[in-house]
N, C-alpha and C positions, 0 to 999 in steps of 0.2 A: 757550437752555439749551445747554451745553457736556455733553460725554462724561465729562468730571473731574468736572462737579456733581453726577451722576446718583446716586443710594441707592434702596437697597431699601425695601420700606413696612414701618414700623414693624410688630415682632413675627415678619417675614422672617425674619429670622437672630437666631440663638440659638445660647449656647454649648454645644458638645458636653459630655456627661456625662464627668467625671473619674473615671474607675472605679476602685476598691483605694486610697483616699489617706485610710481612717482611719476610725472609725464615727462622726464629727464629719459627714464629708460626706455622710452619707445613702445611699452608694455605697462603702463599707465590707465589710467581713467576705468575704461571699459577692463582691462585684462583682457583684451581681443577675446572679449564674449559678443561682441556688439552691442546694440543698445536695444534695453529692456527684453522682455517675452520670457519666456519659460526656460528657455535657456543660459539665458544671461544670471540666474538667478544660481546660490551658493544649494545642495542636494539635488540637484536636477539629476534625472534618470529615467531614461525611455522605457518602455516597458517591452518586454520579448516581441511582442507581436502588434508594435506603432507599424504603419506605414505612410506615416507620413501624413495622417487626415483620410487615405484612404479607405474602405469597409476593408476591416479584416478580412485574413482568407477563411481566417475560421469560422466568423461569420456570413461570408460570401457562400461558401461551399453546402451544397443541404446536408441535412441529417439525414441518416437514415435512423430507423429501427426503432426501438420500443427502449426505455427506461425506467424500468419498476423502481415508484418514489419509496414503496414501504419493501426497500432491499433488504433481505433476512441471508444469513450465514449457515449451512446447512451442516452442521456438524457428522460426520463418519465415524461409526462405531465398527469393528469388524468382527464378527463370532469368536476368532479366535482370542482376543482381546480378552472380551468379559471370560473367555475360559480359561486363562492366565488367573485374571484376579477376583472371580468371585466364588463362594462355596455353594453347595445344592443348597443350603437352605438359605442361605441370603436371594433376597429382591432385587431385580437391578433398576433403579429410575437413572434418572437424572440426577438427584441431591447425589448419589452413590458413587455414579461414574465422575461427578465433580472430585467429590472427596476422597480415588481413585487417580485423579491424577489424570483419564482415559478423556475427558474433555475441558475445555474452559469455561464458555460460557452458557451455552446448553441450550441456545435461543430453539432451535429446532433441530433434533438428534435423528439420524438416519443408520440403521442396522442393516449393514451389509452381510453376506453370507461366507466369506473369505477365511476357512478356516474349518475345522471341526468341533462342535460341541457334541458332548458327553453326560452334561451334569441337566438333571430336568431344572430347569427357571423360569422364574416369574418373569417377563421383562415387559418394563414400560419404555415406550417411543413415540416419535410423530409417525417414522415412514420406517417400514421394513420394505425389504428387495424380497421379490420369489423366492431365491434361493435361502434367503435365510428364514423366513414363514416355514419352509418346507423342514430344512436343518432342525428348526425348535421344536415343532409339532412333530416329526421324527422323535425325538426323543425325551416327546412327553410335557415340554416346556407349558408355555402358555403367554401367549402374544397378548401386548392391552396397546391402542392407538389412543395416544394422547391427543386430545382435539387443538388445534392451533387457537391460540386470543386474535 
């Protein structure tokens, strides 16, 4: 037996229903949508979470927990980072670390201690960690805390 001889067993396949092609075809008038409602109508689509008129579960179920409306993105700087790309005499802000590549969009920058500096720097930030406060002023830097808007 060959791949080209192979058929399905008798009553496998069957032709799909012709819907709307006349009350001759038994699949006529309605197109077995039944009559009227939101179903019966041409784009209808339930939505993930119909049940039928009953309260969602997602609704039904309580919330828990707290969701902060004014959600900010806390951007991560790491010591070693700026000590890649910046020189003793350069400033580090925000404009800098953009124009560096080291962040995107700078809503609020957070300086981690992950690494070793070497070079004394000026740096501006909202939030520095311990360990990096300690890192800078070790070697002379100078911490500036940006105030959040």
């Amino acid at each position: 037996m060959k791949l080209n001889q192979l058929k399905p067993p008798k009553g496998a396949k069957y032709k799909d229903k012709r819907l709307g092609r006349g009350d001759s075809s038994g699949h006529g008038g309605t197109s077995t949508r039944g009559h009227k409602g939101h179903k019966a109508r041409s784009g209808y689509r339930l939505s993930f979470n119909f049940e039928g008129g009953q309260m969602p579960l997602v609704r039904r179920i309580p919330k828990r927990g707290f969701i902060h409306l004014k959600k900010y993105k806390v951007e991560i700087v790491n010591l070693n980072q700026i000590e890649k790309k910046f020189n003793e005499t350069e400033e580090v802000n925000i404009e800098k670390l953009k124009e560096k590549g080291i962040i995107k969009k700078g809503e609020f920058v957070k300086i981690l201690g992950e690494g070793n500096l070497t070079k004394k720097l000026n740096i501006y930030a909202h939030h520095f960690s311990k360990k990096a406060k300690e890192k800078i002023e070790k070697v002379g830097g100078k911490i500036n805390i940006i105030e959040k808007k």
